[in-house]
N, C-alpha and C positions, 0 to 999 in steps of 0.2 A: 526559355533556354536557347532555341533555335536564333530569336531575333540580337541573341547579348552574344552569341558564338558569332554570327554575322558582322556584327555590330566592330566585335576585337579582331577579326580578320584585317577589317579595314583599316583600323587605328595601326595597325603595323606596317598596312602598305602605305599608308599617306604618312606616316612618320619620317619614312625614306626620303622625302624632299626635305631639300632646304628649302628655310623659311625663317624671316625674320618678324615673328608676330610680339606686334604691341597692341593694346586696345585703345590707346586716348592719342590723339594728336602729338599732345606734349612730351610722350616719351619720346628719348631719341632717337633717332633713326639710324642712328651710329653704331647701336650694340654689337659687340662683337659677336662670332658667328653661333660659340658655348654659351650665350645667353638667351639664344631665341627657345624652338622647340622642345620640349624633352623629346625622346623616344617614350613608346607605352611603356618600358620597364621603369625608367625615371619618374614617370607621372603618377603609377599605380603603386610605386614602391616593391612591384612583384615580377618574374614573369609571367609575361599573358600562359596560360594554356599551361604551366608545369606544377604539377601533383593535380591536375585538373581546377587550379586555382580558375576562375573567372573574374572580371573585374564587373563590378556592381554598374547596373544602365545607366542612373545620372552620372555615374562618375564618366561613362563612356561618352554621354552626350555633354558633358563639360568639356570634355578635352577635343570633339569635335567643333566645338566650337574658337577657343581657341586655334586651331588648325583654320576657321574660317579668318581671321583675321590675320592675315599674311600679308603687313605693310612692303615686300617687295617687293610683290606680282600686283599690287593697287599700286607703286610708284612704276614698274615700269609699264602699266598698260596706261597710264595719264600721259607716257612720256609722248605714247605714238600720236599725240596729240587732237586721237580722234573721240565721240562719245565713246560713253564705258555703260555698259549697260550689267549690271551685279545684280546675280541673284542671293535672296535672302536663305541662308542655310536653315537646310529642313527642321535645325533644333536651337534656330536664334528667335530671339527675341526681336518682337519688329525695331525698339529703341535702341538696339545696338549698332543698329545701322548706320546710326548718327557718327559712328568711329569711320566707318568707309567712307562716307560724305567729307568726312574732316580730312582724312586722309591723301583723297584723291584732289581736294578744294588743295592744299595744302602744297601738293606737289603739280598744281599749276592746271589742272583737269576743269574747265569751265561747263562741260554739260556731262552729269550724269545722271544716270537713270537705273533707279531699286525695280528688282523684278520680284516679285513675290507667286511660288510654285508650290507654297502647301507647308504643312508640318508633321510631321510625325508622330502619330498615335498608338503608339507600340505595338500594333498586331499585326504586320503588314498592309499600311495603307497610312496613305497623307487624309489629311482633314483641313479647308482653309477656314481661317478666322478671318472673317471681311473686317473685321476691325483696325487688322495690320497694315489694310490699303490706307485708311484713313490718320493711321497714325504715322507710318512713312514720307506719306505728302508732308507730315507736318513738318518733316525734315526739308520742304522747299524746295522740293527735287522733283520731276518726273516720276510716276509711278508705274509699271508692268505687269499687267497678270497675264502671268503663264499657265493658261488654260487646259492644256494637254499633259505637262508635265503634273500638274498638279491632280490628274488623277488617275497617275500610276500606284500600282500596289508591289512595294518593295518584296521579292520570294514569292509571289503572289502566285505564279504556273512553276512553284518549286523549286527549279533550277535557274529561273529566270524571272526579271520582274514582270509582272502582269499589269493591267491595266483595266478601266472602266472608260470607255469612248461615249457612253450614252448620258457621263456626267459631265463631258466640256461642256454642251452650250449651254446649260443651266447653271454651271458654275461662271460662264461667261457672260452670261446676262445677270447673274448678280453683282459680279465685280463692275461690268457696265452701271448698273443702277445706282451702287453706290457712288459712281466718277473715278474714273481713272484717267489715264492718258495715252494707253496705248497697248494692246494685246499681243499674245504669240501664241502661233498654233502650227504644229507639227501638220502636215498631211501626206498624202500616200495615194497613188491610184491604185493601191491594193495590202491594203493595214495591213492583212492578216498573214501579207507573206513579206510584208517590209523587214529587213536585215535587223532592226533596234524599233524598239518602243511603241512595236505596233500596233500594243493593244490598247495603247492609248491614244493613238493616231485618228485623226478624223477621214473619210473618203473622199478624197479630192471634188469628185463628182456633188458629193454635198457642202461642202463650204461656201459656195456662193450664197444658196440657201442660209446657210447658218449665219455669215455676216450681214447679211441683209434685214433678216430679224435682230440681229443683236444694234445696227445701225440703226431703226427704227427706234430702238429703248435708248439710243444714245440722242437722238433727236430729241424727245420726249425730257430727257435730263437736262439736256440744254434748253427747252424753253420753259422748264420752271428756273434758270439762275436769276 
């Protein structure tokens, strides 16, 4: 109950933007401005939240997805004509990815790079499938694992997300092992009193450490190719 009240909070405040969401290449990019997003009342058929209606979780996590593909913010971050580095949303599917690859290819973007941060497993907390690294690449694109984001626990300290610090470099050495091409990690010379995400935050103090091991397992990948 908690994570689907959560859940439709959100769909209300990110509805507030415009947005002009297609999924495939070929649709236009012209649509007028009444054919992009619904609002959650349009989508659900209901108001969120009146007679204590709630709207059902896939259906939440459908229409968050949609909200991820927002061909005007992929056309004008191509335009700054620098990389685009996109993370994959916590409730896509790694193959959808292939619409922001087309997207950004499309509106002139020659280097872009999928970042992959976890998914969501409905109890507060992401879960990664290394399989998404592998099947992202096959989109011919650069690949990212975001190590730190990816193991925040959404509501997690109740008021605010919480996090696991003691699963980055396990979850970094395995995305290492599988082959990727390039990581991100949050740090902090003091997590625990950092302003945002600090429980997922790694100690400045130890990241030398941690890349050094996970550079070793990457050494190790490279001379089996």
């Amino acid at each position: 109950m908690r994570n689907t009240l959560r859940l439709t909070v959100l769909a209300l405040a990110v509805a507030a933007l415009s947005s002009g969401r297609m999924t495939a290449q070929s649709t236009s990019a012209k649509a007028p401005a009444d054919k992009g997003i619904q609002t959650p009342e349009q989508y659900f058929g209901f108001k969120i939240g009146a007679d204590g209606e709630l709207a059902r979780y896939p259906k939440i996590l459908e229409y968050f997805q949609f909200l991820a593909q927002q061909t005007d913010r992929l056309f004008a971050a191509a335009k700054t004509g620098k990389a685009v580095n996109v993370k994959k949303g916590q409730f896509m599917a790694p193959w959808d990815m292939q619409h922001v690859v087309q997207k950004l290819g499309s509106a002139g973007c020659k280097n872009v790079l999928l970042c992959e941060r976890g998914t969501f497993f409905g109890y507060g907390r992401l879960v990664n499938d290394m399989r998404a690294l592998i099947q992202m690449r096959e989109l011919g694109v650069p690949v990212v694992f975001d190590a730190t984001h990816s193991v925040q626990e959404p509501g997690g300290l109740g008021s605010a997300t919480g996090g696991n610090r003691a699963m980055v470099e396990p979850l970094a050495r395995a995305a290492t092992a599988i082959g990727i091409d390039g990581l991100f990690f949050e740090t902090h010379p003091d997590p625990d009193h950092a302003p945002s995400d600090g429980p997922n935050m790694l100690r400045l103090d130890d990241f030398p450490g941690v890349l050094k091991r996970i550079l070793q397992i990457r050494q190790t990948v490279e001379s089996l190719a």
